[in-house]
C-alpha positions in Angstrom: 0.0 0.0 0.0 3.1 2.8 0.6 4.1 2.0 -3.0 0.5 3.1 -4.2 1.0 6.3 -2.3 4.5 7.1 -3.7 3.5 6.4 -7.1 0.3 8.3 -6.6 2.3 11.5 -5.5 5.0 11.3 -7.6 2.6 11.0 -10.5 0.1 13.8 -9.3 2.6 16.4 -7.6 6.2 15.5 -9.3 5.9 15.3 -12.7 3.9 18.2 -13.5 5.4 20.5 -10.7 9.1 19.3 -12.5 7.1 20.1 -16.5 5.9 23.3 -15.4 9.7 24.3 -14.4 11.2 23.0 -17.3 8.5 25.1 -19.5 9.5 28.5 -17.6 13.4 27.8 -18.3 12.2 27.0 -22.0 9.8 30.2 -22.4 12.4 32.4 -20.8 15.5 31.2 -22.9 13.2 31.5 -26.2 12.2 34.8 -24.8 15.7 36.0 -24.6 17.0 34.8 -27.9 13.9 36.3 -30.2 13.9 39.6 -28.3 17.9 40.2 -29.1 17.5 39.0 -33.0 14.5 41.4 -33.6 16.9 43.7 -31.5 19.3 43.5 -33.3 16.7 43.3 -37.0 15.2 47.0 -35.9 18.4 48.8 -34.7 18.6 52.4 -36.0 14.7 52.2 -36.4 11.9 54.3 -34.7 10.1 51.1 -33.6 13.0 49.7 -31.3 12.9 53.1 -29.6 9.1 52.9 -29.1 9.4 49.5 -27.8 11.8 50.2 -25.0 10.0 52.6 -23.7 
């Protein structure tokens, strides 16, 4: 019966808790790497000043 329990928590509370941080390391590294190219794609431009402000 304790190995129902384990698997039961590891399998309701682990594995998403360990997705969802794995997602918000993905999201933030593909965050980073678009916003410097289109930084770098609108430099000298009127809309990379506007969208630092």
């Amino acid at each position: 019966m304790p190995g129902v329990i384990i698997i039961l928590i590891v399998l309701v509370i682990a594995i998403p808790v360990g997705f969802l941080m794995t997602m918000s390391l993905v999201a933030a590294v593909l965050g980073w790497a678009v916003k410097s190219e289109v930084d770098d794609l609108y430099t000298g431009t009127e809309d990379l000043e506007l969208s630092q402000r």
